[in-house]
N, C-alpha and C positions, 0 to 999 in steps of 0.2 A: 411228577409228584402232585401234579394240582388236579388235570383230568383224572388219572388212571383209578384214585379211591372212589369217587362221584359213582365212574361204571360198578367197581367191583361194589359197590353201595345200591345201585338201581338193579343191579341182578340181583343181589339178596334178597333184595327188597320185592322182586316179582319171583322169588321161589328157585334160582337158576345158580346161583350160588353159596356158601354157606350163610347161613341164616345169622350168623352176629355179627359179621361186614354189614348188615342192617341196621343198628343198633349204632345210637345216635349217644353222645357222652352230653354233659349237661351245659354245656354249649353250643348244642345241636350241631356236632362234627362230629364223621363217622369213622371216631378215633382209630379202632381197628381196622377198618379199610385203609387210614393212611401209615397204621402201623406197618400192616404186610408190603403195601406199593413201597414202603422205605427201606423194609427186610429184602424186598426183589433186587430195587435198587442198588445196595449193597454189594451183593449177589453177583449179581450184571457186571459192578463196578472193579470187581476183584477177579476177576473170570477172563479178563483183557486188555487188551489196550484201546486205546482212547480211539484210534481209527476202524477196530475192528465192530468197537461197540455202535459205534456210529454207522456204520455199515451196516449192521444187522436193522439196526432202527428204520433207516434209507429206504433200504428194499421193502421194507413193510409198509412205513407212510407212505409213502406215494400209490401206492395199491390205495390204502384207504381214502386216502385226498379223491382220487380221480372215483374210487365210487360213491362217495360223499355228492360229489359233484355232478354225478349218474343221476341222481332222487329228482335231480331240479328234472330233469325228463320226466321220472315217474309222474313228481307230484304234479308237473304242467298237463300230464294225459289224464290223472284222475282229475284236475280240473274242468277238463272238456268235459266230461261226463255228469260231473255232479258241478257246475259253475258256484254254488255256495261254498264249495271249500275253497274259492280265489279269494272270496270275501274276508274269511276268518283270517289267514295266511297268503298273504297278496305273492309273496316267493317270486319278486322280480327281480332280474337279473341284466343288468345291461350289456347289450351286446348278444342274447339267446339267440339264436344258440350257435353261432361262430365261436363268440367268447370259454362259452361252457365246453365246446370241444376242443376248441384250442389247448382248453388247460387239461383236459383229458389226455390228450396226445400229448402233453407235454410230460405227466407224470407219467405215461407209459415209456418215454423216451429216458426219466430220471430211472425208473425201476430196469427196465432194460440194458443202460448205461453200467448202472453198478452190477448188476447178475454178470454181466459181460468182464467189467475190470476187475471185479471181488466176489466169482462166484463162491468161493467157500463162505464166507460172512454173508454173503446176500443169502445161500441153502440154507445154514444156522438162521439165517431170522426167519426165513418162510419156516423152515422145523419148528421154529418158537412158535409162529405165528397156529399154523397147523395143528399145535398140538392142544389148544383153543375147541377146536370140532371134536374130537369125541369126549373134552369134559363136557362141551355144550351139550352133545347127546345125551351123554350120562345125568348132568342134573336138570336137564329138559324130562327125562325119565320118570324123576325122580321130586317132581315139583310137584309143591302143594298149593293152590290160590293162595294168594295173602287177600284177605277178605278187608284190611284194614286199606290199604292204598292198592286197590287193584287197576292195572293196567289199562288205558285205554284204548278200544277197539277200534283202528282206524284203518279205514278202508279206502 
């Protein structure tokens, strides 16, 4: 409930999901973004039980965790090359990169774990997860710039 409107709110916001999860109420909260994350919620909440839902989630975050944790790589190589973007975003890490693969391997080991004891709920969430890519496609198709807060280009 706290991250998930933010995204559905920064998609909007760059043309990739519907366009009033943009739209900020008059205490600059994007009511309707946490209306839907609360309707999912709901949803999610009545659909199972409490180990299955957790299950589905498991197998997803830790997919995300460990490629979250992937970027520290990218952005250290884009640093080689351009050394002013060390500057702006110093992106240190202690321990790089032992550390950083440690915890790599560790969430492959947490996602693997549960696909392994709970593949039905770990399949259901990758399906949830999965089903992500062709709305992506679709309203990546389907975008317009937002000329008011447009995205920035970062290389």
């Amino acid at each position: 409930m706290l991250t998930a409107p933010r995204v559905y709110f920064a998609m909007a916001e760059d043309g990739l999901f519907f366009a009033k999860l943009a739209k900020l109420n008059r205490a600059r909260v994007p009511a309707f973004a946490i209306a839907l994350q609360g309707t999912l919620a709901v949803v999610i909440t009545l659909s199972g039980r409490y180990e299955q839902i957790l299950n589905y989630v498991i197998s997803v975050d830790v997919i995300f965790f460990a490629l979250t944790a992937a970027t520290v790589f990218v952005f250290r190589q884009r640093a080689k090359a351009n050394p002013s973007l060390l500057k702006a975003s110093p992106a240190r890490t202690p321990g790089h990169p032992f550390t950083t693969l440690f915890f790599i391997v560790a969430c492959a080991g947490v996602a693997f774990s549960t696909l392994y004891r709970y593949p039905h709920n770990s399949l259901i969430g990758l399906g949830i997860m999965l089903t992500g890519l062709p709305a992506y496609l679709f309203w990546r198709s389907q975008k317009t710039p937002n000329v008011e807060h447009p995205t920035p280009n970062i290389e």
